[in-house]
N, C-alpha and C positions, 0 to 999 in steps of 0.2 A: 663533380657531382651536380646533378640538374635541379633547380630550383624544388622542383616536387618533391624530390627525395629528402630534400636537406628540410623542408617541411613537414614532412612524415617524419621524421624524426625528431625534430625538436619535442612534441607533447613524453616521447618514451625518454628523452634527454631531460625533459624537468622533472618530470616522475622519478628516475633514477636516481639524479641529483635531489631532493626532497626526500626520498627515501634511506639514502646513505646519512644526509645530514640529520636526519630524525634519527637513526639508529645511533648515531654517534653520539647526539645529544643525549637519549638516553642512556646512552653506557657512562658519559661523563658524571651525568647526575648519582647513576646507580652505585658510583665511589664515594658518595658525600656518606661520612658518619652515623649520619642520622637514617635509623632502619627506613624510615618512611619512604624513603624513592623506592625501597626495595619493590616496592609492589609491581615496579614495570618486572621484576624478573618471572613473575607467574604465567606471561605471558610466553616463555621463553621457556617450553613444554621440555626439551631436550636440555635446557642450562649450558647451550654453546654460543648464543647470538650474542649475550650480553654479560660482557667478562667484568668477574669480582675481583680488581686488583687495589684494593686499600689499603694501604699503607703499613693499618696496625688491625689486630684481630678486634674484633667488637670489643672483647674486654684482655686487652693484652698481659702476657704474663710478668708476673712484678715479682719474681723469685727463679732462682736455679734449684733444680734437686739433683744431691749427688749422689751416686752411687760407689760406695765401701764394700771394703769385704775385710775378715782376717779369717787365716788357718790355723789348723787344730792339726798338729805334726806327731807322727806314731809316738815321740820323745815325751810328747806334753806341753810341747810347749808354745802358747798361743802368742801367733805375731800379731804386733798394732797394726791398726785401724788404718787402710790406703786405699788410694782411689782407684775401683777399678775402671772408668773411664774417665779418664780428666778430663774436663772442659781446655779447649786449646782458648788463648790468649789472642786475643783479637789482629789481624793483619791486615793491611793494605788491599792485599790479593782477593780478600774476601768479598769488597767490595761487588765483584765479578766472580770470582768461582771457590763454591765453600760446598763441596762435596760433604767435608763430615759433617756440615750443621746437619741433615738426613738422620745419622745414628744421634745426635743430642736431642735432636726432635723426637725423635723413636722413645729414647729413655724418658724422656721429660711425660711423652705422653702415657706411658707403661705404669709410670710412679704415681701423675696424676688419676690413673684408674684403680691402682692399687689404695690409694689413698681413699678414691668411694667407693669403694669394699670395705675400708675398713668403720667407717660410717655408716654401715647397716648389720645392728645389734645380729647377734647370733650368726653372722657368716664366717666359716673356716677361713680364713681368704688366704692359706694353705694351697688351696683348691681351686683356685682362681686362675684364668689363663693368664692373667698380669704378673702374678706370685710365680707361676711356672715358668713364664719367658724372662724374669728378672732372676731366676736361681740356674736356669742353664748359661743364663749368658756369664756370670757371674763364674758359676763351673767350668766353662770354658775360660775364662780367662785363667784362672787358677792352676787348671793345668798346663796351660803356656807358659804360665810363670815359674811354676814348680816339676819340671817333666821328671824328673828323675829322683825327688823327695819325696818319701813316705808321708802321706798325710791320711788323718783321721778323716779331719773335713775338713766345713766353712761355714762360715757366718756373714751375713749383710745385710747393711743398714742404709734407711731410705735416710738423710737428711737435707733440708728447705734451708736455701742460705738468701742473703737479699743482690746475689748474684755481684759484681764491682764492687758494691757497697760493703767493707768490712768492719763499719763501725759497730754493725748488727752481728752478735752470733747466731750460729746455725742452732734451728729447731731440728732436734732427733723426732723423725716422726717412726720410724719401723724400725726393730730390730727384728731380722727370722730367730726362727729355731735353729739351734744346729742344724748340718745339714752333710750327713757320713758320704764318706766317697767310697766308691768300691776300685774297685780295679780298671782299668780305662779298655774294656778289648776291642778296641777300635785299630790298636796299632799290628 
């Protein structure tokens, strides 16, 4: 390369470099805790230049909520209280790949809106998309578990536990209504 060239280049070679280092630094800063760096993201009209990868959410969750069911069988007789998705037990492999943290994330956030519904006096929350998508899902497991016993219905219950921590009992926060099954004709 001939002197000229390798000097036309250099001003767009420290530009570039100056540029990537500024955007690095501000993406580094943009992970500190404190909302305040946040402000370099306003500039970042589309939310792709400068990635939010923090650690823990601004106010991270400091509870598990479970989700229960029991049935109501044509007999009468209602079974106890189980999980219908169990939190799995913590693994190595997770480290790297936790596919179903996704569905605990789903419920967690479903329960957490179901819960502010239930904080604004006079709302059905019956009628709530959170109520609905936590009674199907609930119904579908139910009749995975029971394919061929006659059941009434079901019943489920949101409860807040302090997640590892079992020296705390779990807060009942929801109990549904009953909730009748008809006949499945999906099969």
């Amino acid at each position: 390369m001939s002197r000229r060239v390798a000097s036309d280049l250099r001003p767009l070679t420290i530009g570039l470099t100056a540029g990537l280092v500024t955007w690095f630094g501000v993406t580094v800063l943009s992970q500190h805790p404190q909302q305040v760096f946040d402000r370099f993201r306003r500039y970042d009209v589309a939310g792709l230049m400068i990635g939010n990868w923090r650690f823990f959410a601004p106010e991270p969750a400091q509870h598990d909520f479970h989700l229960l069911h029991r049935v109501l069988t044509d007999d009468g007789e209602q079974t106890p209280w189980a999980e219908t998705i169990e939190i799995p037990r913590r693994a190595w492999r997770q480290m790297v790949w936790f596919p179903e943290r996704r569905q605990d994330k789903a419920v967690f956030d479903i329960c957490a809106d179901l819960i502010r519904w239930m904080g604004h006096p006079g709302t059905d929350i019956t009628t709530t998309p959170a109520y609905e998508v936590l009674r199907d899902l609930v119904e579908q497991v139910v009749r995975q578990q029971h394919p061929r016993r006659g059941l009434q219905g079901f019943q489920f219950l949101i409860a807040r536990s302090a997640g590892y921590d079992e020296s705390q009992k779990p807060e009942y926060l929801l109990a549904s209504p009953f909730v009748p099954l008809t006949e499945n004709t999906d099969d």
